[in-house]
C-alpha positions in Angstrom: 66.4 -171.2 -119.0 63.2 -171.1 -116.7 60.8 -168.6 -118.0 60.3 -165.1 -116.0 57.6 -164.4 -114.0 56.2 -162.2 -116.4 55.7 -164.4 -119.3 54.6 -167.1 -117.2 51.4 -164.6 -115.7 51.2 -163.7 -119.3 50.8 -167.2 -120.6 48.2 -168.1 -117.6 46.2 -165.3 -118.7 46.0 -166.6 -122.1 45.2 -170.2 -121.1 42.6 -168.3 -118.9 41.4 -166.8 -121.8 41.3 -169.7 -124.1 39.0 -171.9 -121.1 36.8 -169.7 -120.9 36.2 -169.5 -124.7 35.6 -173.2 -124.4 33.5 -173.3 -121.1 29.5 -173.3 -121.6 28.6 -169.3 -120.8 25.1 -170.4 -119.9 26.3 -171.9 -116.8 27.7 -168.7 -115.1 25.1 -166.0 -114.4 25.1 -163.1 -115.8 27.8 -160.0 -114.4 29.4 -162.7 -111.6 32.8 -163.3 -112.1 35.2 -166.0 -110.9 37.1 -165.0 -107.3 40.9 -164.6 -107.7 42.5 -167.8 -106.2 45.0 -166.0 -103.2 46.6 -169.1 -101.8 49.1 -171.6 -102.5 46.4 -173.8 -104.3 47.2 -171.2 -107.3 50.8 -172.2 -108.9 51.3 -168.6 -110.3 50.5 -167.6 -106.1 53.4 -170.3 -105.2 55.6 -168.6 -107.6 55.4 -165.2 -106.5 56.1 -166.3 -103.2 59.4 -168.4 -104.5 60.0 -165.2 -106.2 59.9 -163.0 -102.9 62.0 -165.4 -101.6 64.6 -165.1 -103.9 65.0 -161.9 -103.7 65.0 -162.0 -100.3 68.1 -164.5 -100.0 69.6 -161.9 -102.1 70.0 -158.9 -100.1 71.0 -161.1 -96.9 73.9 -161.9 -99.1 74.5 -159.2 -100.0 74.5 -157.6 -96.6 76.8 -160.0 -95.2 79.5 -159.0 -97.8 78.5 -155.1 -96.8 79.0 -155.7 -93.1 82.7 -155.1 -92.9 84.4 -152.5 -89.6 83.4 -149.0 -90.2 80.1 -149.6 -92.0 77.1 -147.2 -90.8 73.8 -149.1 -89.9 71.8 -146.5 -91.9 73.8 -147.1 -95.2 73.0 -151.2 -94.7 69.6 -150.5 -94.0 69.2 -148.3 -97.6 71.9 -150.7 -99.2 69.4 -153.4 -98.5 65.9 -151.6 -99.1 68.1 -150.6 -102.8 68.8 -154.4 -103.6 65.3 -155.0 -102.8 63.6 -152.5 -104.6 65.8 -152.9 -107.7 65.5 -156.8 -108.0 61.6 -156.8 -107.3 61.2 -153.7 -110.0 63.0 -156.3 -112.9 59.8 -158.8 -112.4 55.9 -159.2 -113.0 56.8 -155.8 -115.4 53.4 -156.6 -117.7 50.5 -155.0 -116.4 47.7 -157.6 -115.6 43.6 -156.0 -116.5 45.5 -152.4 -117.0 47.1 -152.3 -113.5 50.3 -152.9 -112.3 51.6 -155.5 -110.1 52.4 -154.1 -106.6 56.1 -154.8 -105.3 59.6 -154.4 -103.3 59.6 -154.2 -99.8 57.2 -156.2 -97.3 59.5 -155.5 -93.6 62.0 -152.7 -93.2 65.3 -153.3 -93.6 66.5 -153.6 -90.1 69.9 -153.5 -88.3 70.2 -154.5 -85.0 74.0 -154.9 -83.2 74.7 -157.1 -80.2 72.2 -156.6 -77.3 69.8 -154.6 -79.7 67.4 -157.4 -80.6 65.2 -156.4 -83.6 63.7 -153.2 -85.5 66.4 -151.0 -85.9 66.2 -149.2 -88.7 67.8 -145.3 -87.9 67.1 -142.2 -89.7 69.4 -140.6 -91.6 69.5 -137.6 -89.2 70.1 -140.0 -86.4 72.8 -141.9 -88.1 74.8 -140.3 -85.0 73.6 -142.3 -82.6 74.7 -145.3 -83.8 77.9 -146.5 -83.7 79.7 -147.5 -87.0 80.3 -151.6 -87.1 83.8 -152.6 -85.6 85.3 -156.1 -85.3 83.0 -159.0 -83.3 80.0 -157.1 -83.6 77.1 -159.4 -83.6 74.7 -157.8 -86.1 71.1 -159.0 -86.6 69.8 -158.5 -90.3 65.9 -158.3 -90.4 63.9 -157.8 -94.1 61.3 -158.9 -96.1 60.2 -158.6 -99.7 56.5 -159.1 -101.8 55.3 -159.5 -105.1 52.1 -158.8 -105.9 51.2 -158.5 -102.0 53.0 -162.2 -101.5 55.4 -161.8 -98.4 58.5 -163.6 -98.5 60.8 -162.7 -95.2 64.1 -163.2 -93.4 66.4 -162.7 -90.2 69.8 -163.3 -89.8 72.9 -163.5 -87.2 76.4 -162.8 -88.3 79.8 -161.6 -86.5 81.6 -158.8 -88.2 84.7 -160.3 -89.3 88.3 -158.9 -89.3 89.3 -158.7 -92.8 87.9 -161.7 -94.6 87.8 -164.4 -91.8 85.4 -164.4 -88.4 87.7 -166.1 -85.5 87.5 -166.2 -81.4 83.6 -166.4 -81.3 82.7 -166.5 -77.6 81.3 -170.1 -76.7 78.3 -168.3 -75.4 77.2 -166.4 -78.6 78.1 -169.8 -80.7 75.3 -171.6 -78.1 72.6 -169.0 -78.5 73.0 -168.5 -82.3 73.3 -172.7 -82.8 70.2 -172.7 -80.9 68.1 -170.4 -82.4 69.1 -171.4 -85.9 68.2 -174.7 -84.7 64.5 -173.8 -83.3 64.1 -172.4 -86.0 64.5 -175.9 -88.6 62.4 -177.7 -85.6 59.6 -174.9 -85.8 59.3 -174.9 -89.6 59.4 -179.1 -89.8 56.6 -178.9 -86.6 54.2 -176.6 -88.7 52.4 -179.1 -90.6 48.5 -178.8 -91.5 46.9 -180.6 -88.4 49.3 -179.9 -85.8 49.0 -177.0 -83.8 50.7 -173.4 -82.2 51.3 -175.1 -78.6 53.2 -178.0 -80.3 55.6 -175.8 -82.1 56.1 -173.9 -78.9 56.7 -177.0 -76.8 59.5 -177.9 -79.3 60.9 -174.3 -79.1 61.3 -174.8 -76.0 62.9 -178.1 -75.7 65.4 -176.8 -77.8 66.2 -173.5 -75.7 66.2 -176.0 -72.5 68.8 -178.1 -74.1 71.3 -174.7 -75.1 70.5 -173.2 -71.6 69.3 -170.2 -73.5 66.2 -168.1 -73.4 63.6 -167.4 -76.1 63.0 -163.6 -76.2 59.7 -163.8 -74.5 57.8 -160.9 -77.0 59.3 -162.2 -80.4 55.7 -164.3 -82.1 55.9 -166.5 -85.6 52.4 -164.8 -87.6 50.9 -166.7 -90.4 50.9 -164.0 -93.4 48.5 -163.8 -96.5 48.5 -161.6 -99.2 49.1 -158.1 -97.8 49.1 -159.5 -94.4 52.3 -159.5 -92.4 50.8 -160.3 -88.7 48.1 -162.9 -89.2 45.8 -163.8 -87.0 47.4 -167.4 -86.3 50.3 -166.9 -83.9 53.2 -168.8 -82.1 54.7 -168.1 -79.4 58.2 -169.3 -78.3 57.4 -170.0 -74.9 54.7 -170.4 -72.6 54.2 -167.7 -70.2 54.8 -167.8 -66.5 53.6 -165.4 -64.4 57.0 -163.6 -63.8 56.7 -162.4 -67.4 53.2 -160.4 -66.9 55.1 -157.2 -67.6 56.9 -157.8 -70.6 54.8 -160.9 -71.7 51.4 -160.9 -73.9 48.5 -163.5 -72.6 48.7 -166.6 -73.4 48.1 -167.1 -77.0 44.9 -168.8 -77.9 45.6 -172.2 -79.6 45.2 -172.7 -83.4 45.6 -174.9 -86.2 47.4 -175.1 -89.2 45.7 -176.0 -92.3 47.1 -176.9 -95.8 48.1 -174.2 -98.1 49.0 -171.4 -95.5 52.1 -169.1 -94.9 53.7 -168.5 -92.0 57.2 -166.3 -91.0 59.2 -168.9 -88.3 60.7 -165.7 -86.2 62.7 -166.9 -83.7 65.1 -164.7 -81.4 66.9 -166.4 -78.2 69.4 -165.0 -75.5 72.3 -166.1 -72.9 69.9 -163.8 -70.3 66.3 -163.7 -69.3 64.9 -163.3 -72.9 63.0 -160.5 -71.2 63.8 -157.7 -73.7 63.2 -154.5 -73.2 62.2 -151.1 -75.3 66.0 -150.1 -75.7 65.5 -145.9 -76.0 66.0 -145.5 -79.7 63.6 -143.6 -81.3 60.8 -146.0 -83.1 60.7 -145.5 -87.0 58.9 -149.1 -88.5 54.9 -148.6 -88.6 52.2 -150.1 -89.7 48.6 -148.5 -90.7 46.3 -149.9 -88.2 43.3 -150.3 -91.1 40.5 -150.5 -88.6 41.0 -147.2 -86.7 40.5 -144.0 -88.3 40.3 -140.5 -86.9 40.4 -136.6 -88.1 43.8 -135.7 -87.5 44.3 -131.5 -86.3 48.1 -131.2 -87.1 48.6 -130.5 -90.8 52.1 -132.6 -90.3 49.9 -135.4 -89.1 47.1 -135.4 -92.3 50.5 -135.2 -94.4 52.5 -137.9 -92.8 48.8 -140.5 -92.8 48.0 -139.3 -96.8 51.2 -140.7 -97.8 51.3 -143.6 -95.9 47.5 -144.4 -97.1 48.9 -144.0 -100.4 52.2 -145.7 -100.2 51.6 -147.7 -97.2 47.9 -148.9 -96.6 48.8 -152.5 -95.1 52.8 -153.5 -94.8 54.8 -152.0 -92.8 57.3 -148.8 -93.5 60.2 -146.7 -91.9 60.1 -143.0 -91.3 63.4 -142.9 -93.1 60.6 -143.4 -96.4 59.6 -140.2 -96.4 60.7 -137.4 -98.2 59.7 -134.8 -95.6 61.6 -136.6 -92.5 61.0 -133.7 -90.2 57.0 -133.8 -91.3 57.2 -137.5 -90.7 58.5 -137.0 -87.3 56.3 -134.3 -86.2 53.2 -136.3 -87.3 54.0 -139.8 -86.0 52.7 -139.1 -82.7 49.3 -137.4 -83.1 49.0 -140.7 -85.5 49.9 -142.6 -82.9 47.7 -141.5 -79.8 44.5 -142.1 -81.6 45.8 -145.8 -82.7 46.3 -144.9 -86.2 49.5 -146.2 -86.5 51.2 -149.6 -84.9 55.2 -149.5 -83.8 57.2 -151.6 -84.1 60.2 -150.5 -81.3 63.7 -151.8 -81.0 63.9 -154.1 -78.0 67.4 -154.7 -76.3 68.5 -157.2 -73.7 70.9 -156.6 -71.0 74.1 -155.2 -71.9 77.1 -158.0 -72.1 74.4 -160.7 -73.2 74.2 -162.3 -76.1 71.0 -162.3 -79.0 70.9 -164.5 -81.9 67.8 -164.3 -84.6 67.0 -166.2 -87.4 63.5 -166.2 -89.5 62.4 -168.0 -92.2 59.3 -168.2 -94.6 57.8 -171.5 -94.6 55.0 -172.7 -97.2 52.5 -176.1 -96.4 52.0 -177.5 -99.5 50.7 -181.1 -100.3 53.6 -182.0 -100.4 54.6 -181.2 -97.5 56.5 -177.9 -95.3 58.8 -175.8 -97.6 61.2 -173.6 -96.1 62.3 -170.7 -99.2 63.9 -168.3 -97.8 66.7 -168.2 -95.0 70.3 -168.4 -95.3 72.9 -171.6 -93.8 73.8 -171.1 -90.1 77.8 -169.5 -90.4 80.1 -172.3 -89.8 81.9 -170.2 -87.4 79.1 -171.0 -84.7 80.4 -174.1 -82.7 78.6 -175.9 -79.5 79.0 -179.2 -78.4 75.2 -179.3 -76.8 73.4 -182.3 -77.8 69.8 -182.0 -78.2 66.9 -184.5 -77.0 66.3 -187.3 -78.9 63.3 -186.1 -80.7 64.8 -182.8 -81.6 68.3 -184.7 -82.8 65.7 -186.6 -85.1 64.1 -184.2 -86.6 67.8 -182.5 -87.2 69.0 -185.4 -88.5 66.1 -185.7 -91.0 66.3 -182.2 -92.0 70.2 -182.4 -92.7 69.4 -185.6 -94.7 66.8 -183.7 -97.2 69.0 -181.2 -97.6 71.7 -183.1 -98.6 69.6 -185.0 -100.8 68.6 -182.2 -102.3 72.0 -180.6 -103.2 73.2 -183.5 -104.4 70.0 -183.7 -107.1 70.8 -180.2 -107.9 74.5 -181.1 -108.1 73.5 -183.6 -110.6 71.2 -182.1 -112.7 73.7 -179.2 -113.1 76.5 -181.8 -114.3 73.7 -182.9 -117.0 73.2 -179.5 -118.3 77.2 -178.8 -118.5 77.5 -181.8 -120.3 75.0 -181.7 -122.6 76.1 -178.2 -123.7 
């Protein structure tokens, strides 16, 4: 069996430990000490970040098996954020120099239904307001999970089935979600250390043009480092035009990729405009801006920023967190006027369209892109578009890997069974 996480930080320690008994002290100067390696050139980095990932796969299972008719969005939100929590706590248990290693949840768990695009995530006094799951509902799962700071996230698109089985998908939804599942394989085989943010947009793009669908115009892929969930680095899935001013950001300056870096490949697409819109549901995902601070007046306030520096001084949270929700609530504004805190609001498209999203986690290694987390498109979406040639290509070559790749683990599996 592979060995856990925590025996394998354990047993780097000690080879740490035993190299430096060997290395020639005189060499070092005196009180400097050696910079803790944050990337993916670290293998003990790489394996936090498969680890994330795991878990992450997880609880998008297990979601999909929760979202049957009748369930309440609030109840999959803390049946996710649960899975999450108790899967992380079960690694990385030894402490490392007397502290322990930080885990569980990096993104809110967020359910959003049909024309709601993303960043739902409802409080449990609010569960009112949203309607409990019913059959054909087209639910958008939206989570993310770190260990030790390493960000491993997810989205995904699924129909609510009747019973067991999902039938009579509308043509139009089976488009949109086959072409944003697709973007997103095209984006995470594009980002390669060289190439750069326009490219991956141009081929986001190519790929909405072919479905006759629209990328959701605000929606960006963010490079992410330890503790970092919107890098600096950005994508965007489409260039802006100037009828987008209003609901558009400017155009994104253009950047490079460079080996060893981390990105999330978000992307969200529509049968309308992809102009979404704030969709009037009250905004509960944050995140501490750490380069404004102010003195707060409203004791609610000082209460509701203490526990989030605490709890939450970099990755994002929901209000639904917090013991006092009431506090929480009252304090969240004062927070926000003087830029302490940064929402994340639910966006919506017009009502009767359809929204598919899909994300992914993408590492650049040497040897190349490595998506690790995501879950298969559902069979159940059909279309009959066919893509340009280089995007059918680069399909083609992903479906190829992947095949590959199953039948290696197919085999290796056979060895095992038959050598036991």
């Amino acid at each position: 069996p592979p060995t856990s996480p925590s025996k394998r930080t354990t047993k780097t320690l000690e080879q740490q430990i035993a190299m430096a008994a060997e290395d020639n002290f005189d060499d070092v100067p005196s009180g400097e000490e050696e910079e803790e390696e944050t990337t993916l050139k670290s293998s003990d980095v790489c394996t936090k970040y498969q680890e994330a990932s795991k878990i992450v796969n997880l609880a998008l299972q297990g979601l999909i098996l929760q979202c049957k008719a009748g369930a309440k969005v609030v109840d999959l939100c803390k049946f996710g954020h649960t899975v999450i929590e108790a899967q992380a706590s079960k690694l990385y248990t030894k402490k490392v120099n007397g502290v322990v290693i930080e885990k569980g949840v990096a993104f809110p768990v967020c359910i959003s239904v049909n024309e709601i695009v993303c960043n739902c995530s409802p409080l449990d006094s609010e569960d009112e307001f949203h309607a409990p799951l019913k059959v054909g509902d087209v639910v958008k799962i939206d989570l993310g999970c770190h260990i030790d700071g390493y960000i491993s996230v997810a989205a995904h698109t699924l129909v609510v089935p009747d019973g067991d089985t999902v039938t009579d998908v509308d043509p139009a939804l089976g488009r949109v979600a086959t072409a944003a599942y697709n973007a997103m394989l095209v984006a995470s085989a594009h980002i390669q250390a060289g190439k750069t943010n326009t490219e991956v947009t141009k081929a986001v793009e190519r790929v909405a043009k072919a479905y006759n669908v629209s990328p959701i115009c605000t929606v960006r892929m963010h490079q992410m480092k330890r503790f970092v969930i919107d890098g600096v680095k950005e994508v965007a899935l489409r260039e802006p035009v100037p009828d987008d001013t209003e609901e558009m950001e400017e155009k994104l300056p253009e950047c490079t990729f460079e080996q060893y870096e981390v990105y999330a490949i978000d992307v969200a697409m529509s049968t309308g405009e992809g102009k979404a819109k704030p969709a009037g549901l009250r905004t509960t995902v944050y995140k501490r801006n750490v380069e404004s601070n102010y003195k707060l007046k409203m004791k609610a306030s000082r209460q509701l920023l203490s526990e989030v520096d605490k709890k939450y001084p970099t990755l994002p949270f929901t209000l639904r967190d917090f013991s006092d929700e009431r506090c929480a609530k009252m304090g969240v504004n004062e927070c926000l006027s003087h830029g302490l805190l940064l929402p994340y609001p639910s966006l919506q498209e017009k009502v009767g369209e359809h929204v598919a999203h899909f994300k992914c986690t993408v590492l650049l290694l040497p040897s190349g892109t490595s998506k690790v987390s995501s879950l298969p498109l559902p069979d159940y979406y059909k279309s009959d578009v066919e893509c340009d040639e280089e995007t059918a290509t680069i399909l083609k070559t992903i479906q190829e890997a992947a095949e590959k790749k199953a039948r290696k683990a197919a085999k290796k599996k056979a060895a095992r069974k038959k050598k036991n």
